[in-house]
N, C-alpha and C positions, 0 to 999 in steps of 0.2 A: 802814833801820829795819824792825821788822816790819810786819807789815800786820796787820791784826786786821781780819776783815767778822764778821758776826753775824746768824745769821737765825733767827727760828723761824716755824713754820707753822702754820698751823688759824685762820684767823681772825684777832684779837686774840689772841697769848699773853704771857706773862709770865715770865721767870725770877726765880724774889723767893727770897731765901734759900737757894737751894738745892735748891727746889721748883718744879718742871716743871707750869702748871698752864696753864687757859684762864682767860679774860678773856673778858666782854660788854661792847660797847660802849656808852658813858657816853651818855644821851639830854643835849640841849644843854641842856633844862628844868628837866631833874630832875637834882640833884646826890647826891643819896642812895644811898650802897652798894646794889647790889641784891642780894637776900636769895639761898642756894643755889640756892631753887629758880626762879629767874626765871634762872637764866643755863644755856643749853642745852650747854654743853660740863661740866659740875660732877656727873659722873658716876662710877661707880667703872672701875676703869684707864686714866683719864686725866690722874690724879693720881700722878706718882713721883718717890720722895726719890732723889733722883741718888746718884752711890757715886764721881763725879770732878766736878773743876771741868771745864764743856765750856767750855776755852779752845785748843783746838789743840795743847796741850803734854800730852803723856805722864809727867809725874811724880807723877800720882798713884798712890797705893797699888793700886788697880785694876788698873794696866796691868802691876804686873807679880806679877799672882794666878798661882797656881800653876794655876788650871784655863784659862786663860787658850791661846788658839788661835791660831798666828803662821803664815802663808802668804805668799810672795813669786812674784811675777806678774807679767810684764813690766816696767817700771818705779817698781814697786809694792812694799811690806813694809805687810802685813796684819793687824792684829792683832785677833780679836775676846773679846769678856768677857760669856759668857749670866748672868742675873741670871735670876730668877725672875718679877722687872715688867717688866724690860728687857734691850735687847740692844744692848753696847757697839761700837762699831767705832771703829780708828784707823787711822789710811792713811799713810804715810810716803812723797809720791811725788817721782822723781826726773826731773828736767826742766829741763833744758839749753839747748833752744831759748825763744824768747822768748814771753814769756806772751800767751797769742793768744786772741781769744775774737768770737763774731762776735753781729749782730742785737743787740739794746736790748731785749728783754722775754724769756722762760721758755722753757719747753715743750720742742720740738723742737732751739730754738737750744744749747740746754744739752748734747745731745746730740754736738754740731759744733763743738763748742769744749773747755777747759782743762776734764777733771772726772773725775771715778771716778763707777764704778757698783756698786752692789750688790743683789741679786734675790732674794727668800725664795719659797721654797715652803713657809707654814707649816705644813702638816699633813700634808706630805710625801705627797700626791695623786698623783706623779709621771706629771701626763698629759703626751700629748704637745702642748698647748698649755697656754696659758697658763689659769689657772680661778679659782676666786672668791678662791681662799688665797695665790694669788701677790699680790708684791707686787715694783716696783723703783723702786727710789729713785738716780734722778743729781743728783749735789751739782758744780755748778760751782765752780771756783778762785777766779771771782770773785763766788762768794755766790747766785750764780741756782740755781732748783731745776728738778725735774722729779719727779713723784711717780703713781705709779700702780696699778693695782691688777686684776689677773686678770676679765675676762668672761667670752664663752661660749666664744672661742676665742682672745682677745689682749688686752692692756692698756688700758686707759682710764684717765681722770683718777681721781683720787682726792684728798680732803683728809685729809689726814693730821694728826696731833699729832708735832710731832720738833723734835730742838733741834739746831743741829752751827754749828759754826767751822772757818774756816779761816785758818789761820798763814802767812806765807811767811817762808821760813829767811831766815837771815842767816848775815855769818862764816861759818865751817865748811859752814854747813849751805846756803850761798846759791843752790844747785841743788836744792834742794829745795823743796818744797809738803807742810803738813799738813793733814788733815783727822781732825776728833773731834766724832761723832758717836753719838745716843741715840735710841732709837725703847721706847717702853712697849710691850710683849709682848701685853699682853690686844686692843692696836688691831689686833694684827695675826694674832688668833686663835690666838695661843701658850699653850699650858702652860707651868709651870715643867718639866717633865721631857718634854715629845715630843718626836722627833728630828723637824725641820726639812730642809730642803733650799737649798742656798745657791751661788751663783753673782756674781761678779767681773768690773768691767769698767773701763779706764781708755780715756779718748780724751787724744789729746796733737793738739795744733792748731798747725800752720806757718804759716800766711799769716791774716793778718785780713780778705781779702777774704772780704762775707759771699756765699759762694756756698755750695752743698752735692755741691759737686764733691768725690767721698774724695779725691783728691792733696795735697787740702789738710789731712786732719788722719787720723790715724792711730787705728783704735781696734782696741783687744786684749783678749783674753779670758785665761781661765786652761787648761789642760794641768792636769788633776790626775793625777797615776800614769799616764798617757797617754791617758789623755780626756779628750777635748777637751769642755769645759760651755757647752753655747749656753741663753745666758740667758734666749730667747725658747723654747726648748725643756723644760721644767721635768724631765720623765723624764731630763735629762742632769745634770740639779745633783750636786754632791757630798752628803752628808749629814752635817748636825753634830748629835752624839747629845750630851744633857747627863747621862746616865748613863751610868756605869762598864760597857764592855763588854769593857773588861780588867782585871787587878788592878792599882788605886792610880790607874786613867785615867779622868779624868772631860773633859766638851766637848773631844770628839775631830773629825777631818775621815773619814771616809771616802769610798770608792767605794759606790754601792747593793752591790755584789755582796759587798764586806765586812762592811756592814751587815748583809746577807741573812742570811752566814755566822755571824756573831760574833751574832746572836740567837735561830739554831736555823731561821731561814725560808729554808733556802738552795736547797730547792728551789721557791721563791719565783720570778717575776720583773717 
């Protein structure tokens, strides 16, 4: 059968109709809605009308927009969809060995077990560490998170607003693992129109012993055009532009150095 896990993050949140929103937690005493302004997450861009059901499954109309960005990456088919509040990702991964995952709580463990990765540079800073505008988010297979956020020179916690699901195939598709997830754009310092920088990661996990010995689980990055994007490196992301820097192409993947080119800064670097 499938599996269906469900998580979202920031606190208390709520999926109610179709609206991605926060939630404050109800005092035992007082039973009474509490008003906009007593709830600390009821902000603007932390409110977004979603544009797919986030149930793990790709048939909505969304996933297959014509501006719409597909990349495949070691066991991986990538699909992402820039919105203007948000930014879509679908993962389609492929996995054979048996679903492994180690430790009982978040963090670290999530890293060492069953999950894809994904990393923004939103404002496209392209240092060589990590800085305020990164961001990377690992989503485990079986629903644990990891979520963080660029310092002075590497990631730290972060609380985030995000919603994501994960599927596992069946039938046909019984070697497979989905993942569909949403992240609202304003959390993460986006425009609708700047080009970004983005970065890919999948861990596949052998043995459930929880040690943090690599032989026990495998993690891959992506090759784009023949660079290699290390995730912890931001200068190395690919760049996703959501304007047209060709005729009829909108949310494209580039290298920086065709970014450079296709916008006039090519002696840029």
């Amino acid at each position: 059968m499938k599996k269906f896990i469900v998580l979202i993050i920031t606190c208390l949140l709520a999926l109610t109709m179709g609206v991605l929103a926060a939630c404050e937690p109800e005092a035992a005493s007082d039973t009474t809605p509490s008003g906009p302004k007593s709830n600390p997450f009821s902000f603007k861009g932390n409110v977004v009308s979603l544009e797919a059901v986030i149930d793990g499954v790709d048939d909505d109309a969304l996933w297959q927009d014509e501006d719409r960005v597909q990349v495949h990456f070691a066991n991986c088919d990538v699909t992402i969809v820039r919105r203007a509040t948000a930014v879509y990702l679908f993962y389609k991964v492929y996995d054979v060995t048996p679903y492994r995952f180690v430790g009982t709580g978040d963090a670290d463990e999530v890293t060492k077990s069953d999950s894809i990765e994904f990393y923004f540079d939103s404002r496209l800073n392209r240092a060589n560490v990590p800085s305020a505008d990164c961001y990377q988010i690992n989503l485990g297979r079986d629903g644990r998170t990891r979520i963080l956020k660029g310092a002075t020179d590497s990631f730290t916690k972060w609380l985030a607003l995000y919603n994501f699901e994960v599927r596992e195939g069946d039938g046909d598709e019984y070697d497979y693992y989905f993942v569909e997830a949403v992240l609202p754009a304003e959390q993460m310092n986006m425009t609708a129109d700047n080009a970004i920088g983005i970065a890919f990661g999948q861990v596949d996990r052998v043995d459930e012993r929880n040690v943090d010995l690599q032989k026990y689980y495998t993690w891959t990055g992506i090759v784009y055009k023949g660079q290699y994007v290390d995730p912890q490196i931001p200068s190395t992301y690919v760049v996703l532009n959501p304007k047209s820097l060709e005729p009829g192409v909108n949310n494209r993947l580039y290298t920086y150095e065709e970014y450079l080119s296709l916008t006039g800064q090519g002696g840029q670097s």
